[in-house]
ZABA-673387 format. One record per atom (N, C-alpha, C): x, y, z. Coordinates in steps of 0.2 Angstrom, whole numbers, plus 5000, padded with zeros to 4 digits. Example, Ala and Ser with C-alpha at 12.3 -4.5 7.8 and 13.67 -1.06 7.14 Angstrom:
# ZABA-673387
506649725039
506249785039
506649845039
506449895035
506849955036
506450005039
This chain:
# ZABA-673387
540555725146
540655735153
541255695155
541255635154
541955575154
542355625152
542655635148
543155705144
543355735149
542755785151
542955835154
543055795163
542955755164
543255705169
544255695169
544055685164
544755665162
545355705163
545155755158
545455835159
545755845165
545055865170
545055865177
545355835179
545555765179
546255725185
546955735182
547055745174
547555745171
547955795175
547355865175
547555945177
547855915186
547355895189
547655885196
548255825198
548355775195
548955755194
549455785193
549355825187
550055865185
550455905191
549855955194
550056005198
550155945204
549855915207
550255855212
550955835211
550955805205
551755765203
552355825205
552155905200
552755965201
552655985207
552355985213
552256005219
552755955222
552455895221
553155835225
553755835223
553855855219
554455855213
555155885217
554755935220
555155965226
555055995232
554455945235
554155955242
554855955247
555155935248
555855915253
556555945249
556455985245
557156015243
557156095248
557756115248
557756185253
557556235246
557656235242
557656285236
557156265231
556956205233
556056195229
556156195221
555856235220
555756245209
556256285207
556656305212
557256325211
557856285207
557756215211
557956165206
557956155198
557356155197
557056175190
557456225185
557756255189
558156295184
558756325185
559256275192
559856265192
559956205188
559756145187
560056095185
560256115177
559856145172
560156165165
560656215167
560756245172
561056305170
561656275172
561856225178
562456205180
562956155175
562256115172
562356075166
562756145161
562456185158
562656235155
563356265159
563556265162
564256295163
564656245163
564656175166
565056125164
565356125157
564956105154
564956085147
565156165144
564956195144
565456275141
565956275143
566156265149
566956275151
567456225147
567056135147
567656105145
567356115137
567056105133
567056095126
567256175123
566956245125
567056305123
567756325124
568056335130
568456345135
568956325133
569256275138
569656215134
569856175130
569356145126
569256095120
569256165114
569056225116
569056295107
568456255103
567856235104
567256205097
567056255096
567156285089
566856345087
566056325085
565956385088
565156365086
564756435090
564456465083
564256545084
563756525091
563856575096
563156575100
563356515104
563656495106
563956415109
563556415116
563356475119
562956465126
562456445124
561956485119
561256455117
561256405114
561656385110
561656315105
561656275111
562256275116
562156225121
561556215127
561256265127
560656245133
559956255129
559956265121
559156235120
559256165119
559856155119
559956065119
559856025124
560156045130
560056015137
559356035139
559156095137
558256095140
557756015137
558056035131
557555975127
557855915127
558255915129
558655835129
558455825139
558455865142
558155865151
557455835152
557155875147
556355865146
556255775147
556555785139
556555685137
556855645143
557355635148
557555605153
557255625160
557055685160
556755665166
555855625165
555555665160
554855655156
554755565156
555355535155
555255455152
555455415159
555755455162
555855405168
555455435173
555055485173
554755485179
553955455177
553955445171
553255425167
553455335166
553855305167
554155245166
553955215173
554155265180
553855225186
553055275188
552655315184
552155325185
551555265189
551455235185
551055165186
551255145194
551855135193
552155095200
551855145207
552055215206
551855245208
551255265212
550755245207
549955245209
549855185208
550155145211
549855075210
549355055214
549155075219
548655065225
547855105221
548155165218
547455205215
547355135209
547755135203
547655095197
547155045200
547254985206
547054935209
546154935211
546354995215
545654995219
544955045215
545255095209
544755125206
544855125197
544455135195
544255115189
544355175185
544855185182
544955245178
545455235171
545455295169
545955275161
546855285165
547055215165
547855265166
548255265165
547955295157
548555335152
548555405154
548055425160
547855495164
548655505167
548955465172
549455455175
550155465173
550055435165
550555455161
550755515158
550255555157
550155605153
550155675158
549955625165
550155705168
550855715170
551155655171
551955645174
552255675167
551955685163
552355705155
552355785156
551755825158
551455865158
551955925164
551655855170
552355895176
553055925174
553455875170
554155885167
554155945161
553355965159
553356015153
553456085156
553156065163
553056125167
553756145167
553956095170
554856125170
555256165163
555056105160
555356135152
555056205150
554356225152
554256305151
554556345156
554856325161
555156365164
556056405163
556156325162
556956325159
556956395152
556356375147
556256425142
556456485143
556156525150
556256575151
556956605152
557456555155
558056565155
558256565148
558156525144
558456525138
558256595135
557656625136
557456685132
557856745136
557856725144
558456775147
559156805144
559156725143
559956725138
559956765133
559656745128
559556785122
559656855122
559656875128
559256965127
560156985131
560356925136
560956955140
561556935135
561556885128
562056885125
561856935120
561456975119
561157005111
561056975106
560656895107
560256865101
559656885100
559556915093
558856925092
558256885091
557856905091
557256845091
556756865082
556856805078
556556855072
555856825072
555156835068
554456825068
554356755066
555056715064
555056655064
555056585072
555356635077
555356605082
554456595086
554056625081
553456595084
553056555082
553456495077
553356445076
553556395083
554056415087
554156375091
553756345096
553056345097
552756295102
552456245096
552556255089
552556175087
552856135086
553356155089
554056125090
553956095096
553856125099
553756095107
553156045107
552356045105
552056005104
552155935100
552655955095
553055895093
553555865098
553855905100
554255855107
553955815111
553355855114
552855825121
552555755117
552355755110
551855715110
552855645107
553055655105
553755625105
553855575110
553855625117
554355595123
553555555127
552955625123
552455535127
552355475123
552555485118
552355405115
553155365118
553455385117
554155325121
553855345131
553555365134
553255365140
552855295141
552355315134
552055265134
552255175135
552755195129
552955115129
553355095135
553755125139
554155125146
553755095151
553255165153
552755125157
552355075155
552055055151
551954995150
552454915152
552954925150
553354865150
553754875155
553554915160
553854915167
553554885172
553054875172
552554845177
552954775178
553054725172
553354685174
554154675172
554254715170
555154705167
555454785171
555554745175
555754815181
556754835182
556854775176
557554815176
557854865169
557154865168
556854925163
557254985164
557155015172
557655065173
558255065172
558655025174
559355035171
559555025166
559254995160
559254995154
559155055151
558655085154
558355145149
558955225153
559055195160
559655245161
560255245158
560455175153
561055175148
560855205145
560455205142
560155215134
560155285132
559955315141
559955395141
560655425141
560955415144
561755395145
562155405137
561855355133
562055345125
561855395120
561155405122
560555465120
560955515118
561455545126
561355615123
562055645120
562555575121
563255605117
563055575110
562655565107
562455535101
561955595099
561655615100
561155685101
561655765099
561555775094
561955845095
561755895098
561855885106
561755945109
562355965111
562855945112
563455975114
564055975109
563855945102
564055985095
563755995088
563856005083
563555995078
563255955074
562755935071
562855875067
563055915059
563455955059
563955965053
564455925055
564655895061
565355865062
565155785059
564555765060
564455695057
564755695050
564955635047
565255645042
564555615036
564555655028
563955665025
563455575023
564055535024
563855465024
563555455027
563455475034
563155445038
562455495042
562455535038
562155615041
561355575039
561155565035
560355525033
560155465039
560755435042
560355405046
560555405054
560855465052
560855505060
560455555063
560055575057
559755625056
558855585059
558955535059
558355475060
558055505066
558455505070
558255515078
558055595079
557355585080
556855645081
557155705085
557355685090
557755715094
558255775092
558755725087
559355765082
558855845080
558155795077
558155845073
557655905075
557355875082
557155945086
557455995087
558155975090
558456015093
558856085089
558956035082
559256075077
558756125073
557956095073
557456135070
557456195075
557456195083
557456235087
557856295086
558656265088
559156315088
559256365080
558956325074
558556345067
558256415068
557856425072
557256475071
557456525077
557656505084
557956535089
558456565089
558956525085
559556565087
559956575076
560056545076
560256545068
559656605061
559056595066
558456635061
558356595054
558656555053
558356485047
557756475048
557456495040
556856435041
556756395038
556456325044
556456275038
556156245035
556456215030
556256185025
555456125026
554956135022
554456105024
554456045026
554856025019
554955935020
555355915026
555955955027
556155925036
555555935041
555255985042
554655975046
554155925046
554055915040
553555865040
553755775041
554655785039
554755695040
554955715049
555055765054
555055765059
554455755062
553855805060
553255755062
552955705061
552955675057
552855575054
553155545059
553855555060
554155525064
553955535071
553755605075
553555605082
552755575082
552355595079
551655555078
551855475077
552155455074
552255375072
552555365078
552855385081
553055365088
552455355094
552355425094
551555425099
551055355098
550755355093
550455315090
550355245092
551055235090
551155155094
551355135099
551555195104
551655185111
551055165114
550455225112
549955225114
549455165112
549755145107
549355065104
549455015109
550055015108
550654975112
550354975123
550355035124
550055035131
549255015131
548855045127
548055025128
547854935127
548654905124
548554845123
548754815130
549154835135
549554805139
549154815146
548554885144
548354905149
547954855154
547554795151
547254765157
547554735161
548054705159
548554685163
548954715169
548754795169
549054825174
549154815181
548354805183
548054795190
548554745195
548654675189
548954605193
549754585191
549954655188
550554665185
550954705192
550654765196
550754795201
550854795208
C-alpha cells in the first residue's frame, strides 16, 4: 500500500513538474522539440557545412547526441533544485523525498520521448532504415534514466547546503558536452587515450545508440555490460549517498 502510495505521487509530480515546465511559454511543449532541433541546425551548419566533418548520416549522428546529452543537463539541474523547490512540502509532511527527485527525472524523460519522435521523423525523411536491432533501444534509455538519476541523486543532495553547486555543475555541463562525442566521433580520439575516454557512461550511450539506430551495429556484449556496471554503480551510490543526507534535509532548506 506504501508502494503504491508512492507510485501515485511519483506519477503526479511528474505530470505537475512537465505542465509547469511550460505554463507561461506562448508555444508551450513546443519548446520540447524546438530546442534540439535549433541545437541541430546550428551545429550542422558550422561543423557539416563549413568545418567538411565527414561523418555518414551527420543529421542523425548529431541529434541522437544532443537528445541524450539534453536529457542529462536539463534532468540534473532541474532535479539538483528539486528539494529547494518543495521545500515547504519536504518541511511540513512526511514523505520519501527521493519521490521529488525521481519525478523531476521522470518530467525531463517526458521530453526526451518526445524529442525521440523527431529523431525517428528524421530517419524516414533522410532514408535511414531502422533494423530489428533498434529494439533493443529502450534498454538503452533505461540505462540512461537510471545514469542521470543516480548523478541527480547526488546533486540534490549536496545542494541544499552548498548552493554554489549550480554554477559549478553549469561549468561541468558546459565541459561535458565538448568532451562527449556528440558533435564528433570518438574515432577522432587518439588510440592511447580511447580506454579512458571511453570511461564516461555518457560517450558510450551515445555511441551504443547511434550503433543500433543509425549504423545497424550490434553490440558487443562486453561493451554492454561494462556500460551497465558503470550506470548502476553510479545510481547506486548517489542513492546511498542521498538516503544518507536525507534527514538532514528539513533544516538544511
Amino acid at each position: 500500500m506504501q508502494l503504491k502510495n508512492h507510485i501515485s505521487l511519483i506519477k503526479e509530480f511528474t505530470l505537475n513538474n512537465f505542465k509547469l515546465k511550460y505554463k507561461n511559454s506562448s508555444v508551450g511543449y513546443l519548446w520540447s522539440v524546438l530546442t534540439p532541433l535549433l541545437m541541430l541546425a546550428t551545429l550542422y551548419i558550422v561543423f557539416s557545412v563549413i568545418m567538411k566533418l565527414d561523418v555518414p548520416h551527420y543529421q542523425l549522428f548529431l541529434l541522437i547526441g544532443i537528445i541524450f546529452w539534453n536529457f542529462l543537463s536539463e534532468a540534473t539541474t532541474t532535479s539538483m533544485n528539486s528539494l529547494l523547490g518543495h521545500g515547504n512540502i519536504i518541511k511540513k509532511m512526511n514523505f520519501p523525498n527521493y519521490v521529488v527527485v525521481i519525478s523531476s527525472c521522470l518530467s525531463s524523460f517526458i521530453t526526451l520521448l518526445l524529442n525521440l519522435i523527431i529523431f525517428f521523423l528524421f530517419t524516414l525523411i533522410f532514408k535511414v532504415r531502422l533494423t530489428a536491432i533498434a529494439i533493443i533501444l529502450p534498454f538503452y534509455l533505461i540505462e540512461l534514466f537510471i545514469l542521470v538519476l543516480g548523478i541527480s541523486f547526488f546533486l540534490s543532495a549536496f545542494y541544499p547546503k552548498f548552493r554554489d553547486l549550480s554554477h559549478i555543475w553549469s561549468f561541468l555541463l558546459l565541459i561535458g558536452f565538448w568532451v562527449t562525442p556528440i558533435i564528433y566521433s570518438e574515432r577522432m580520439i587518439p588510440e592511447k587515450y580511447l580506454k579512458y575516454y571511453m570511461l564516461n557512461p555518457m560517450a558510450r550511450l551515445i555511441n551504443e545508440a547511434r550503433d543500433i539506430l543509425i549504423y545497424h551495429f550490434t553490440p558487443m556484449l562486453k561493451q554492454v555490460l561494462i556500460t551497465l556496471i558503470i550506470c548502476v554503480l553510479i545510481f547506486v551510490l548517489g542513492f546511498l549517498f542521498f538516503r544518507k543526507k536525507s534527514p538532514y534535509f528539513a533544516e538544511e532548506l
